[in-house]
N, C-alpha and C positions, 0 to 999 in steps of 0.2 A: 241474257238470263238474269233476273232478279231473287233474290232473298227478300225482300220485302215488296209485298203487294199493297199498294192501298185503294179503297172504296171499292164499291162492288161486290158483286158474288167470291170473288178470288181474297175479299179481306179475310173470309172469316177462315180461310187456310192457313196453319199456320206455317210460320218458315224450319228451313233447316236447322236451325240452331237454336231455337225454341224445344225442338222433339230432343237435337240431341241434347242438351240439356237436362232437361225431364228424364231421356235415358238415362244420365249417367247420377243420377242424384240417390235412387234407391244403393247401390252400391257402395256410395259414398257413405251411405249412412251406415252399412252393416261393417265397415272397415271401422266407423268411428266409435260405433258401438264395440267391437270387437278389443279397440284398444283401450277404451276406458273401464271397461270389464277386466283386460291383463293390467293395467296401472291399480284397481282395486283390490283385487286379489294380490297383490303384495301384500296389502294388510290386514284380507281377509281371504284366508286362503279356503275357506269357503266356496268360493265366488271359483274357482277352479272347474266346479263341477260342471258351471254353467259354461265354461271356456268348452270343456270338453263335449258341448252338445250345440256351442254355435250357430250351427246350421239348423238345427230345430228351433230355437230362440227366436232365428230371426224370422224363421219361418210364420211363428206366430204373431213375432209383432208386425211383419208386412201384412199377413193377412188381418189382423186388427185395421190396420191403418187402410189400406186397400178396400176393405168392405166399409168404414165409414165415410170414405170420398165416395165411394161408387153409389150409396144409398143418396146421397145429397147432390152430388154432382154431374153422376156418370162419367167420371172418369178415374184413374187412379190415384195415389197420392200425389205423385209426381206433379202428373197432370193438371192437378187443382190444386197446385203450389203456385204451377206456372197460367193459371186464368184458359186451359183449355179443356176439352170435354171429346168422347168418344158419340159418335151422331153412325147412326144405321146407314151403309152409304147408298143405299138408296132412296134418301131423305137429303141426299147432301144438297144445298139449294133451295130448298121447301122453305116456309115460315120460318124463320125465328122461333124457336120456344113448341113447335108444332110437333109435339109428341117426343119419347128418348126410349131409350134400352129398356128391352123387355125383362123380366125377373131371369129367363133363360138364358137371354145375352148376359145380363149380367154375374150370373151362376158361372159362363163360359169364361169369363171376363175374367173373374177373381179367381177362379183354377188357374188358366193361364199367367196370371200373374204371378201369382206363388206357388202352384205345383210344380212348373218347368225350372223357374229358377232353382228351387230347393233341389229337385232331383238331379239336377245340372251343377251343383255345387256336392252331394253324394259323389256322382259317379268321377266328378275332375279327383276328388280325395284321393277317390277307390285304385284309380287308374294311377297317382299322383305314387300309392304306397309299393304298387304292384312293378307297373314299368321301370324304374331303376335296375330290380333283378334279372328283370328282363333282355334292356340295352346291357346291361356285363357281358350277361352269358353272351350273346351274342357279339360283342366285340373280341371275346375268345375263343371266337368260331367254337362254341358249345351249346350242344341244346337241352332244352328245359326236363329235368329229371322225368323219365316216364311215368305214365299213370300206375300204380300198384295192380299187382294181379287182383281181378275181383275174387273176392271171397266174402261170399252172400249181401245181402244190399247192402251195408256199408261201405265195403272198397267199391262197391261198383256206384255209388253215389256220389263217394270220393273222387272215384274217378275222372266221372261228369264234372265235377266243379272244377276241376285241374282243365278238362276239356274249354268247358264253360270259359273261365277265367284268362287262358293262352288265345281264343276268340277275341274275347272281349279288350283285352289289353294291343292284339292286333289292329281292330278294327273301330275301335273309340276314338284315335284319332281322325280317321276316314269320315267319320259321321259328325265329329266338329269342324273338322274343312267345309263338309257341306253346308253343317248351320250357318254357320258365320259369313260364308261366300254369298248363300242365299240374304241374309240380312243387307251384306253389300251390296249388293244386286240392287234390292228395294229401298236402301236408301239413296242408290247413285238414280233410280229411275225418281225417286221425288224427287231428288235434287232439280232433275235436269226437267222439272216438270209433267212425265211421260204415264205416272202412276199416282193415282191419290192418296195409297196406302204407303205406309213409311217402314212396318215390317210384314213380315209373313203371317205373324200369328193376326194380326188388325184385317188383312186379308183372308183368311180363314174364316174370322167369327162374320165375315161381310161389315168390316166396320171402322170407322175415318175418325180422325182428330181434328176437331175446329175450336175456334175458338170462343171462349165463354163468354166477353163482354168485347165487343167488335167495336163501341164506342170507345172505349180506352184504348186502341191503336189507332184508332182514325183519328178521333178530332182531333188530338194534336198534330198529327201531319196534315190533317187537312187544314188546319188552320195555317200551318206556315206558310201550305201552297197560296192559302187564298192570300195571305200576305206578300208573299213574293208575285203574285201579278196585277197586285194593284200601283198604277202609276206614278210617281213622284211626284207633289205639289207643284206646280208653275213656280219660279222665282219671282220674288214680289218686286214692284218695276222699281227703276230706276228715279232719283229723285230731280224735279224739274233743274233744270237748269237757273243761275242764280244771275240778276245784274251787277255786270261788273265781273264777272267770269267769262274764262275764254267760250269761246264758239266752238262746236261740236263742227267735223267736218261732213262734207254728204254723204262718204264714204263710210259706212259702219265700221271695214277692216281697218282703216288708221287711225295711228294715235292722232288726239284728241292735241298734245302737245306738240310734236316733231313733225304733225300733218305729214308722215311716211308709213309705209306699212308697220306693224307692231311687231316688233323683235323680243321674243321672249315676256309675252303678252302676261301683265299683272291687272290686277282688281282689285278697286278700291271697296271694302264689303260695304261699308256704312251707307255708302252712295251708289253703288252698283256700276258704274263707269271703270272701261278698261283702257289701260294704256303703256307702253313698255316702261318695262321694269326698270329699268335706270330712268327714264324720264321722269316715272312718277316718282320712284325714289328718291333724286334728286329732288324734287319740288315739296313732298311735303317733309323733307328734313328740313328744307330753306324757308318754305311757308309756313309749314304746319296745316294744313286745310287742302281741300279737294278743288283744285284747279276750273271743278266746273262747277260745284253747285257753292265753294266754299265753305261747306261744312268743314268746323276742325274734326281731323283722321290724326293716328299715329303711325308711325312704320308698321308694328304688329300688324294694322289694319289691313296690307298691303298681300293679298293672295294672289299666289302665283296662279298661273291660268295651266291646264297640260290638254293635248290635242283627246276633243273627243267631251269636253267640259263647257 
């Protein structure tokens, strides 16, 4: 399993944590908004009123923000923070740039964005003020005061909403387990690659997130690959042999010195000749120069060799 695809048809999908991301930033902002509005209102208590309608506030400014990514980009705010875009999925694959979202999709598109959240932030409140009264009664094995006798449409309208309301506060939980199960659902299936939709609503409208500039993820991976399998330069050769220096033996593996095999095989870098590390050691602390071509070396010079070099 990958999180990161590169080149190809499979680049321009983006990964898991790309989406969640872009999920969790509209949120982020309304929390931020939210607090900078209660730090304001300390000292103008003005600004209270606006506390008190939150969820409209923000309602406007996501749809502000949402309707001018989507005109320009086709995708959300979010979305076109993070360089990706909503694509019709049955276009997934096609051309690059070869057509986007229809004025309809995108109608469908910008509801979805800020009508569900907005009414899903309503009804968490609604449920938020109602159910406490509710869980009491009920932990005092008591049930919820009966509906009034009707007495012409008001109580009996009264009634209903008491009816209404002991539903609703039952069963709002039930219908959040489903949302959110089903979200899991679709994003454990993108995860594991099985679905190219990453929520329910994207599968609804028939419609996919890819990515907006497919060059900005690849060439830089693609360039390190092609850096990581281009070969290592040859070693530049060794320097001839000097008159008056020792003789090189037929043997490649023995030292040059001790004519035995090499124990703890060192190199001399300046000259490129190897030979054991105490030998050569030895020699050019006592010479100073390289035993074979006579080049002056220092100890620094003198690199250890390790199996595999």
């Amino acid at each position: 399993m990958s999180f990161v695809t590169v080149g190809g048809e499979a680049s321009s999908r983006p990964t898991f944590f790309e989406l969640v991301a872009a999920d969790r930033l509209l949120p982020s902002l309304k929390a931020a908004i939210a607090y900078s509005l209660s730090v304001y209102a300390q000292r103008r208590p003005s600004l209270l009123r606006l506390l008190d309608h939150e969820d409209e506030l923000f309602f406007l400014i996501s749809a502000w923000l949402h309707r001018g990514s989507l005109r320009a980009s086709d995708a959300s705010f979010a979305e076109g923070l993070y360089a990706l875009r909503r694509v019709p999925a049955a276009r997934r694959g096609a051309e690059e740039g070869a057509g986007g979202l229809s004025p309809q999709q995108r109608i469908s598109t910008l509801a979805l964005l800020t009508l569900v959240p907005y009414a899903r932030a309503k009804l968490d409140g609604l449920h938020g003020r109602h159910a406490p009264q509710l869980r009491s009664l009920q932990a005092l094995g008591l049930q919820p005061p009966p509906a009034p006798a009707a007495r012409g449409a008001d109580g009996l309208a009264d009634g209903w909403r008491r009816l209404a309301l002991r539903a609703f506060l039952r069963g709002y939980p039930c219908v959040v387990a489903v949302h959110e199960g089903s979200r899991f659902l679709y994003q454990l299936l993108y995860l594991l690659g099985r679905s190219p939709h990453y929520a329910p609503g994207l599968h609804l409208l028939g419609l996919t997130v890819a990515r907006l500039l497919e060059w900005w993820y690849t060439s830089g991976e693609q360039a390190l690959g092609e850096r990581a399998a281009l070969t290592p330069p040859p070693p530049p050769p060794p320097l001839a042999p000097a008159e008056g220096g020792i003789q090189l033996p037929d043997d490649a593996a023995l030292c040059p010195l001790c004519r035995s095999e090499r124990k703890n095989p060192a190199l001399l870098a300046p000259t490129g000749y190897a030979f054991c590390y105490t030998c050569v050691h030895r020699h050019v602390s006592e010479a100073g120069a390289c035993p074979v071509t006579l080049e002056p070396v220092k100890l620094e010079d003198i690199w250890r060799l390790y199996p595999g070099m």
